[in-house]
C-alpha positions as a Python dict, from the first residue, in 0.01 Angstrom:
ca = {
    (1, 'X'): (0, 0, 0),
    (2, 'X'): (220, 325, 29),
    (3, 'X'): (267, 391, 399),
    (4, 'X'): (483, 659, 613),
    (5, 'X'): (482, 577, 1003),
    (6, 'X'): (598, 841, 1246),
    (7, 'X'): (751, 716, 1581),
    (8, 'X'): (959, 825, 1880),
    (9, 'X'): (783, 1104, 1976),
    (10, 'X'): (683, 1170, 2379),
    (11, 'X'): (748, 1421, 2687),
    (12, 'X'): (1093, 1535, 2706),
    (13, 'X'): (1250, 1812, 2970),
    (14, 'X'): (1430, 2159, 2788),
    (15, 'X'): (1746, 2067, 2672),
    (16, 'X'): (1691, 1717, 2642),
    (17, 'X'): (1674, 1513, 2280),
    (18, 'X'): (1493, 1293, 2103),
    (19, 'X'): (1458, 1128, 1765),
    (20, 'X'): (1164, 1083, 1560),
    (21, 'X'): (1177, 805, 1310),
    (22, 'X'): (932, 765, 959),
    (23, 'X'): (929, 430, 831),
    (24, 'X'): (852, 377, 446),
    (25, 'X'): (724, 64, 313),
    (26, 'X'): (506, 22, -13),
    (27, 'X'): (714, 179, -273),
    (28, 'X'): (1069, 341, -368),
    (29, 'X'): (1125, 676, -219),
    (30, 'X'): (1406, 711, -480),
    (31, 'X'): (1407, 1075, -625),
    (32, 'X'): (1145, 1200, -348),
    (33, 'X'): (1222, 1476, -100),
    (34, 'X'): (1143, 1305, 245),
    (35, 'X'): (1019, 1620, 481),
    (36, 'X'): (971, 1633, 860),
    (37, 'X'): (629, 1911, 923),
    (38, 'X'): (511, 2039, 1251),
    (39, 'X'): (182, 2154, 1420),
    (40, 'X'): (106, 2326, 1751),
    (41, 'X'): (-198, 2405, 1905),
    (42, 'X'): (-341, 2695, 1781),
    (43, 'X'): (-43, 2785, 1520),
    (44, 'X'): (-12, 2686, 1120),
    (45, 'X'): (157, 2382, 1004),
    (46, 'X'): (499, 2455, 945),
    (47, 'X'): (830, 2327, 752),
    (48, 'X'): (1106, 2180, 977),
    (49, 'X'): (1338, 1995, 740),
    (50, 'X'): (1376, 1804, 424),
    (51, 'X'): (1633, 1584, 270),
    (52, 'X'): (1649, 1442, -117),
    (53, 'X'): (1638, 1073, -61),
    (54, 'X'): (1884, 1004, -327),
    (55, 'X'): (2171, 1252, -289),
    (56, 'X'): (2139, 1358, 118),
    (57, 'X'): (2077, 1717, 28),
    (58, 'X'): (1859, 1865, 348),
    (59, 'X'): (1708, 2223, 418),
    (60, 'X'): (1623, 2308, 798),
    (61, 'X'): (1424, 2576, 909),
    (62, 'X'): (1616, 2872, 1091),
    (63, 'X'): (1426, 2803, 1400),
    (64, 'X'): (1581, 2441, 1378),
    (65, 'X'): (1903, 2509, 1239),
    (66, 'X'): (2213, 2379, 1475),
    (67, 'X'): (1937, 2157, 1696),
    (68, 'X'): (1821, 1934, 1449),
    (69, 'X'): (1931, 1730, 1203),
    (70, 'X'): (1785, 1503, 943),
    (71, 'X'): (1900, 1160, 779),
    (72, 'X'): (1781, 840, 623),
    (73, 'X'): (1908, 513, 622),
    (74, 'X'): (1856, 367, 271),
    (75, 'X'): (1881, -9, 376),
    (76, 'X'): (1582, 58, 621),
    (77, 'X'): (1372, 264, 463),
    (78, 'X'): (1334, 488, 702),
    (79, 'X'): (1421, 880, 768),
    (80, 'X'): (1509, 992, 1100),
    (81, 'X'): (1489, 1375, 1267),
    (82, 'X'): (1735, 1411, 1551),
    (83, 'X'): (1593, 1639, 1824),
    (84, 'X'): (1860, 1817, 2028),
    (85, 'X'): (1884, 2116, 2294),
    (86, 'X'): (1483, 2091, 2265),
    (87, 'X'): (1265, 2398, 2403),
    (88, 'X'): (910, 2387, 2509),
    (89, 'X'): (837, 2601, 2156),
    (90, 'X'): (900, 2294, 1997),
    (91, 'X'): (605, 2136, 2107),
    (92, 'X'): (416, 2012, 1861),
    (93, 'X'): (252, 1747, 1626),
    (94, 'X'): (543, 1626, 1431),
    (95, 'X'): (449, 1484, 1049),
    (96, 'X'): (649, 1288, 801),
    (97, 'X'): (561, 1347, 425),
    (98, 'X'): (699, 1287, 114),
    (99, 'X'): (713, 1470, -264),
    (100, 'X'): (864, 1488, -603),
    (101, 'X'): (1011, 1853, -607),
    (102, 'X'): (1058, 2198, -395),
    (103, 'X'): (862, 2385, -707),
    (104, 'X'): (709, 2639, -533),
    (105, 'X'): (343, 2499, -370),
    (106, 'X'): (403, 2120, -524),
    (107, 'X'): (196, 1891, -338),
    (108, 'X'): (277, 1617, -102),
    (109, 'X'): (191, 1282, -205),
    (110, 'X'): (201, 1144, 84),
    (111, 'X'): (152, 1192, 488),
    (112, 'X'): (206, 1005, 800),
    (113, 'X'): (-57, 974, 1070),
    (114, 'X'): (165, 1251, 1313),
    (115, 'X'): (343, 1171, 1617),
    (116, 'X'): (330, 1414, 1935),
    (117, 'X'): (630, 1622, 2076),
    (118, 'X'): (554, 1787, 2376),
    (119, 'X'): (869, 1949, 2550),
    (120, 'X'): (883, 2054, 2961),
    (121, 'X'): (1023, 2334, 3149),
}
């Protein structure tokens, strides 16, 4: 059974941080591009960041870029999004998924349940 887990998320004051965690279990990730997606009410899903599994390549998002930063840890299994100098637009639904290549509209194979980010003034 091929499972991503999302944790760590929770209520946070601006300019605090936090770190999300997505635990792997069922499979390899070798050679997949591990991806951290957010939600917020009433807006589309969008991209945060991604990293190649294999190599540590990563892409942010500009809204993300300098605040957050992405990892794994190979020996766990798990990938890790590191939350800093948060603002309340960060808010959001916070997913972990997981694909093959950044071809233009490739699908995700696979999704974690979400975990909530939800960021005070």
């Amino acid at each position: 059974q091929v499972q991503l887990v999302e944790s760590g998320g929770g209520l946070v004051q601006a300019g605090g941080s936090l770190r999300l965690s997505c635990a792997a279990s069922g499979r390899t990730f070798s050679g997949y591009i591990m991806n951290w997606l957010r939600q917020a009410p009433g807006k589309e899903r969008e991209f945060v960041a991604a990293i190649h599994w294999t190599s540590g390549i990563t892409a942010y998002a500009g809204s993300v870029k300098g605040r957050f930063t992405i990892s794994r840890d190979n020996a766990k299994n798990t990938v890790y999004l590191q939350m800093n100098s948060l603002k309340p637009e960060d808010t959001a639904v916070y997913y972990c998924a997981a694909r093959r290549t950044v071809a233009p509209a490739s699908p995700y194979d696979y999704w974690g349940q979400g975990t909530q980010v939800t960021v005070s003034s």
